[in-house]
C-alpha positions in Angstrom: 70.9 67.5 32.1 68.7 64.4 33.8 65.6 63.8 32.8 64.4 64.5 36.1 65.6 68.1 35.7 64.2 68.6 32.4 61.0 67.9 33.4 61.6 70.0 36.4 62.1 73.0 34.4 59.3 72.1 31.7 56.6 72.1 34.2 53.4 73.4 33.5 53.5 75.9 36.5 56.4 77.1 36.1 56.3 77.8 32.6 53.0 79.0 33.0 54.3 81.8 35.5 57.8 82.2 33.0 55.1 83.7 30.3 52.8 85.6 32.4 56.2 87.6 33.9 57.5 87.6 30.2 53.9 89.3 29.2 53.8 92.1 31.8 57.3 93.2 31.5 56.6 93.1 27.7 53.2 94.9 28.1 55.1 97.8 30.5 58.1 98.2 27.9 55.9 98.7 25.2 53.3 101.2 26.3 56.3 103.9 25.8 56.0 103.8 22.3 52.8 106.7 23.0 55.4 108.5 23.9 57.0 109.1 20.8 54.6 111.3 18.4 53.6 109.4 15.1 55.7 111.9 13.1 59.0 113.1 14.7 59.8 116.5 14.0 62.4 117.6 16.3 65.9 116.0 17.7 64.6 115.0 21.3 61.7 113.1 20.3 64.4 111.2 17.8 67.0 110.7 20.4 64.2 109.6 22.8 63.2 106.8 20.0 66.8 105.8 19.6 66.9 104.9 23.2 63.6 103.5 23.1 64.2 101.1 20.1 67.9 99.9 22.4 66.1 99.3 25.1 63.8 97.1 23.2 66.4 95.4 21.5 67.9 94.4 24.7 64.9 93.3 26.3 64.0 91.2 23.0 68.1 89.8 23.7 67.1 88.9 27.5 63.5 87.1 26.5 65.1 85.3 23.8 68.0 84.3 25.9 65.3 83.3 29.1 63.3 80.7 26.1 66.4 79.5 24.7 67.6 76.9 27.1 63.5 75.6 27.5 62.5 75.7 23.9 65.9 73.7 23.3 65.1 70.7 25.8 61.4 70.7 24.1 63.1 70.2 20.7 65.2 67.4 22.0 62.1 66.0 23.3 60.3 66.7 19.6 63.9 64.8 18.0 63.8 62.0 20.3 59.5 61.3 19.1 60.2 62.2 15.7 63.1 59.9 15.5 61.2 57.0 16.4 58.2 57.7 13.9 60.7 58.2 11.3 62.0 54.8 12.0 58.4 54.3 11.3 58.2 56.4 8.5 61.0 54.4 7.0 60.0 50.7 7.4 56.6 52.2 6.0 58.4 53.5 3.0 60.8 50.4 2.7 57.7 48.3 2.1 55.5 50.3 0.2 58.7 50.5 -2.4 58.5 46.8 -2.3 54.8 46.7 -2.7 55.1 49.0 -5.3 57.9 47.1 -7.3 56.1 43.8 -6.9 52.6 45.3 -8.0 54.8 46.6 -11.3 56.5 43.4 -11.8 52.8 41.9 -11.9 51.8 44.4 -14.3 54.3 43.9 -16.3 54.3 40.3 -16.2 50.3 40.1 -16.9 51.1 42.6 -19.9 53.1 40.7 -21.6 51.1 37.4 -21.0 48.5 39.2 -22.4 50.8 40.1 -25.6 51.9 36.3 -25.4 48.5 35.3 -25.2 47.2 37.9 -28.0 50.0 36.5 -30.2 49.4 32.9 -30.0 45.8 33.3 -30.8 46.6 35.7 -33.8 49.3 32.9 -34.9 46.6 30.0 -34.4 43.8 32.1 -36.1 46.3 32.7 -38.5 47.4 29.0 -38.7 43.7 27.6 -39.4 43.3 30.5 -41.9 46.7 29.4 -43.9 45.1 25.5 -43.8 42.3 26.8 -45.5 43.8 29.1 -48.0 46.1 26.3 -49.1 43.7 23.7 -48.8 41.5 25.5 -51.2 44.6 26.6 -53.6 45.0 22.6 -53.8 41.5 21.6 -54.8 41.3 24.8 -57.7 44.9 23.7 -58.5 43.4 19.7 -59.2 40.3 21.3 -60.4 42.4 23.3 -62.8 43.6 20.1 -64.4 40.2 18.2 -64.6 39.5 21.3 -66.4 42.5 21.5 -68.9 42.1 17.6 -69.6 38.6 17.8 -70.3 39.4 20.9 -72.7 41.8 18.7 -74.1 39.7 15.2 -74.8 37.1 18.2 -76.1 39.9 19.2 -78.9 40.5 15.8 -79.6 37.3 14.6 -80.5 36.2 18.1 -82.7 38.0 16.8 -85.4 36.1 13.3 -85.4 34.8 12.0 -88.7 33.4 8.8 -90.1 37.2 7.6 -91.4 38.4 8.7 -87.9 36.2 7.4 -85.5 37.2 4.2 -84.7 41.2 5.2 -84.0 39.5 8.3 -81.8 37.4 5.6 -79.9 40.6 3.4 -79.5 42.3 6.2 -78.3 40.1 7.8 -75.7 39.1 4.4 -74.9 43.1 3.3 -74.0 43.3 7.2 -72.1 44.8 7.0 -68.9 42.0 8.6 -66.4 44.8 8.9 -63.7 46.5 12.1 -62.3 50.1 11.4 -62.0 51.2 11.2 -58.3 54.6 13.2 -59.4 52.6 16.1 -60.9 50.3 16.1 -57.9 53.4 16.4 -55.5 54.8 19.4 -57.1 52.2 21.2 -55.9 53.0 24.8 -54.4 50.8 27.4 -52.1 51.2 31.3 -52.3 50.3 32.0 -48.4 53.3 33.5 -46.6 52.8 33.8 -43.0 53.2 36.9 -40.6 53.1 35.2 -37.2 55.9 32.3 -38.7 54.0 29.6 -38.8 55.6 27.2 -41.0 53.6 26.9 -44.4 55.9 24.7 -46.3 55.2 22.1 -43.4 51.3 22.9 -43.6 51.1 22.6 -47.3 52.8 19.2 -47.4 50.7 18.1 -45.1 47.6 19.3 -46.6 49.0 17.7 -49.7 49.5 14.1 -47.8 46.1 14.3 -46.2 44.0 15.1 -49.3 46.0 13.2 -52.0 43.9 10.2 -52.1 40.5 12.2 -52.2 41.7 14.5 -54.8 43.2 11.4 -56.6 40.5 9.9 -56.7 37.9 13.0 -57.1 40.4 13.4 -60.3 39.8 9.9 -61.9 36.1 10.0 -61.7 35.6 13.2 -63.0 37.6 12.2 -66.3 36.2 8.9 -66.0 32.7 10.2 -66.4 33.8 12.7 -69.1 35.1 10.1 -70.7 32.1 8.1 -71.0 30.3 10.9 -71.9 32.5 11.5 -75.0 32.5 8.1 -75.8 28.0 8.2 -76.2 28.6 11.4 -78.2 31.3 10.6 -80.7 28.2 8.9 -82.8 27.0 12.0 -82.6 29.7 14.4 -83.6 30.5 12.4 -86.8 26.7 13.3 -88.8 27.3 17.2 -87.3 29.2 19.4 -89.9 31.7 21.5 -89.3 29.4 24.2 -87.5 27.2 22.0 -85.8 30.8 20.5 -83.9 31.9 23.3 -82.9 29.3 25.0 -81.8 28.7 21.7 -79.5 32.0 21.8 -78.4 32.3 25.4 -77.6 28.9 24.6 -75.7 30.6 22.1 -73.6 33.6 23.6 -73.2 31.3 26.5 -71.4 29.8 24.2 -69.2 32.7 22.5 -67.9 34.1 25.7 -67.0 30.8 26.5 -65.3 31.4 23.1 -63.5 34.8 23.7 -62.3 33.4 27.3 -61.1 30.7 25.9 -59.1 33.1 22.9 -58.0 35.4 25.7 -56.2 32.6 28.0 -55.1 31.4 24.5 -52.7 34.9 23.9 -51.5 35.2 27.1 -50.8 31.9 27.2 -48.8 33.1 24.1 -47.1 36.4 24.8 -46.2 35.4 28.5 -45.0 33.0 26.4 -42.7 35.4 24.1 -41.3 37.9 27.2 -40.7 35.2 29.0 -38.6 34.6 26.0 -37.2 38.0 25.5 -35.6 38.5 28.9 -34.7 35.3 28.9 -32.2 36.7 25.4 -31.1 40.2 27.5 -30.5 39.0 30.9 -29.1 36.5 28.8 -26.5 39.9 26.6 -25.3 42.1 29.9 -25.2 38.8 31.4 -23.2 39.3 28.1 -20.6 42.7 28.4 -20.0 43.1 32.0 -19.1 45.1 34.2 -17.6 45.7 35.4 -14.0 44.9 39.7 -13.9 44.0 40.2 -10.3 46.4 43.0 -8.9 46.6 44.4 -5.3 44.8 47.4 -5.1 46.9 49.6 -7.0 46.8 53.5 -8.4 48.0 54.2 -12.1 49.6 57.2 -13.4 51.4 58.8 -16.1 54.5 60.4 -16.0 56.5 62.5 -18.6 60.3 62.5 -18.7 61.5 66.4 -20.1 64.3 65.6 -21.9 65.5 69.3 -23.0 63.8 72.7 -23.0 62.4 72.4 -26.1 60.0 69.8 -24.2 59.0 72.4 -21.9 58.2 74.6 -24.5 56.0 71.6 -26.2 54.2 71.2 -22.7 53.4 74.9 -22.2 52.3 74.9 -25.7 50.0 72.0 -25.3 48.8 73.4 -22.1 47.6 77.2 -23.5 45.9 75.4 -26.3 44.5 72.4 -24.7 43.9 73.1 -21.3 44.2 76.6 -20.2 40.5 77.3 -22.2 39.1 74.9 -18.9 41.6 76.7 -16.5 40.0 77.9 -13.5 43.2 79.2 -11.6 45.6 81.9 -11.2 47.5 82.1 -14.8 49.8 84.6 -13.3 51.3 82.1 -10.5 51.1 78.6 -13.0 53.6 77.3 -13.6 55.7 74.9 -15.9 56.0 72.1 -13.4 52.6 72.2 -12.7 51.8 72.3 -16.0 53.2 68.9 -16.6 51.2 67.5 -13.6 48.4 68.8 -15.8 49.5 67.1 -19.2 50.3 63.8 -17.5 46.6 63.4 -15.7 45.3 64.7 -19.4 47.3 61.8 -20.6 46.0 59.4 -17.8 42.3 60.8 -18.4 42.1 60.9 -22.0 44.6 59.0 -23.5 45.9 62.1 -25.7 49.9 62.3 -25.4 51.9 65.2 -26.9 53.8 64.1 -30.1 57.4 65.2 -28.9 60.5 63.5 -29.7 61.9 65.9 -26.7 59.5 64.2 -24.0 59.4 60.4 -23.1 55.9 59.2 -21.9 56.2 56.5 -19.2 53.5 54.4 -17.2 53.6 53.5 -13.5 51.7 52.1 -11.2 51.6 51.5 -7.6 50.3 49.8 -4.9 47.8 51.4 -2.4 48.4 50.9 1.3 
C-alpha cells in the first residue's frame, strides 16, 4: 500500500465518520439487552439471549474486522517513529555505558591513588619514626657503655690504699679513654618495619652518620671521669672501708642518674627532630596531591544473592531493621524489593549484612 493511500484512508474525516457509524450501529445493537429481564426464568427469554449474545458476537467480529486494516497502517506508522528513536535510544545507551565505565575506571583509579598515596605516607611516617627509634637505641646503647666503664673505673679504685695508690694512678692514668670502632660497629636495632622499609640500611647509616659524635661524646665523658677519679684517689686512701663504699655507691647512683637524664634529652631531641620531618613530609605530600574531580556521577550499592539462604538473611535483616519504619503494604512486599531496600540502607548508613551467602558491591555511574 503507497503512502499516498495510507494517508488517504487515515484521514481525519473519514475516520471521524468510520467511528460515529461504528457508535450508532453499536448504540442500536445494544439497547436490546432491556429486552431480556435481569433474571431469566423461562426458555424464550433464554433462547432470545442466545440469539442476542450471537448477534453481538458477530457484530463485535465485523467492527474488529472494519479497525483491523487502519489500526495496522497506524502501527506501522508507530514502528517506523519508534524505530528511529530507538536508534536514538541506543546511541544514548551506547554512550552512557561508556560514560559510565570511564567514570568507574576513574574511581577506581583515584581509589587506589588514594591507597598508594595513604601507603607511602604511612611508610615515610613510618620511615622517620624507625630513624628515630634507632637513633635513640644507638645513643642508650653508647650511653650504656659510658655507664658500665665508669662502674668499672668505680670498682677499680674502691680497693685503693696507701701501698696501692701509686700503681692505681699509673693505671687509670695509662687507661685508654677510647671506644673501640669494632665494638661500636656491631651495633644492632630491634625496630622491624611493617611498610618494608629497609632497617638494616637505616641503622647502618645512622651508625655512619653519628659515629664520630658518639665517638667522641664517648671519650670525653670517660675523659672527665677520669680526671675526676684521679682528684679523688687522695681522697679514697684516708676513708675506711665504710666511708669508700659508701662514696662509691654514692657515685655509682649518680652516674646512673646521669646516663638517665643523658637519654631522657636525646630522647626529647630526637622526638623533636622526628616531628619535625614529618610536618616537613605531610606539607610536601599536601603540595603534590592528587587529581579527585569526577564527572557528575550517582553512587550505589548493590548486593549479589548468592543462594537462598541470602534471601532469607535479607528478609531477616529487613523485618528487624526496616520494616519497624515501613510505611507500605506488607502484604504485597516483596523479596526483590526488599533488597532495593537493604542496598539504599547500605548506601545511607553504611550498615551491610554479615552474610557469607551475599557479596556487597559498589558502583557508580555517570549522570547524563
Amino acid at each position: 500500500m503507497s503512502t499516498t493511500t495510507q494517508v488517504s484512508i487515515i484521514n481525519q474525516n473519514a475516520i471521524s465518520a468510520t467511528l460515529l457509524n461504528r457508535k450508532e450501529r453499536v448504540a442500536k445493537a445494544v439497547k436490546y439487552i432491556d429486552s431480556i429481564p435481569a433474571i431469566i426464568t423461562d426458555d424464550a427469554s433464554d433462547d432470545k439471549a442466545k440469539m442476542l449474545i450471537g448477534k453481538y458476537k458477530e457484530l463485535a467480529k465485523n467492527l474488529n474486522d472494519e479497525r483491523t486494516p487502519i489500526t495496522k497502517i497506524f502501527d506501522e506508522i508507530r514502528s517506523k517513529f519508534t524505530d528511529d528513536e530507538k536508534s536514538v535510544a541506543a546511541a544514548i545507551d551506547a554512550l552512557s555505558k561508556r560514560r559510565d565505565k570511564f567514570v568507574a575506571d576513574k574511581a577506581a583509579a583515584i581509589k587506589k591513588a588514594n591507597l598508594e598515596a595513604q601507603n607511602a605516607r604511612f611508610k615515610n611516617e613510618e620511615f622517620i619514626d624507625l630513624k628515630a627509634q634507632i637513633d635513640l637505641e644507638l645513643v642508650r646503647w653508647v650511653n650504656g657503655f659510658i655507664e658500665a666503664k665508669k662502674q668499672a673505673v668505680l670498682k677499680a679504685i674502691e680497693t685503693v690504699t696507701a701501698e696501692n695508690k701509686d700503681a692505681k694512678i699509673q693505671g687509670l692514668t695509662n687507661m685508654s679513654c677510647e671506644f673501640d670502632p669494632l665494638k661500636y660497629g656491631m651495633f644492632e636495632s630491634k625496630a622491624v618495619s611493617k611498610y618494608d622499609n629497609n632497617v638494616a640500611e637505616i641503622s647502618k647509616n645512622i651508625v655512619l652518620d653519628k659515629e664520630a659524635e658518639l665517638l667522641q661524646h664517648y671519650k670525653k665523658e670517660i675523659e672527665t671521669f677520669k680526671h675526676e677519679c684521679l682528684m679523688q684517689i687522695n681522697s679514697l686512701v684516708m676513708m675506711d672501708l665504710e666511708q669508700k663504699k659508701a662514696a662509691i655507691e654514692e657515685k655509682v647512683v649518680e652516674i646512673k642518674v646521669e646516663t638517665s637524664t643523658a637519654n631522657e634529652v636525646a630522647q626529647v631531641e630526637i622526638s623533636h627532630q622526628a616531628d619535625t620531618e614529618k610536618a616537613e613530609s605531610a606539607f610536601t605530600s599536601l603540595a603534590a596531591g592528587i587529581d579527585t574531580s569526577l564527572p557528575t556521577n550517582r553512587q550505589s550499592v548493590q548486593i549479589e544473592v548468592l543462594n537462598n539462604a541470602g534471601w532469607i538473611a535479607i528478609n531477616q535483616f529487613w523485618l528487624v531493621t526496616l520494616a519497624p519504619n515501613f510505611e507500605g503494604n506488607f502484604e504485597t512486599k516483596t523479596l526483590k524489593s526488599m533488597k532495593l531496600d537493604v542496598e539504599k540502607y547500605a548506601k545511607d548508613k553504611g550498615v551491610k549484612i554479615e552474610s557469607p551467602n551475599l557479596v556487597y558491591s559498589e558502583k557508580i555511574k555517570a549522570v547524563n
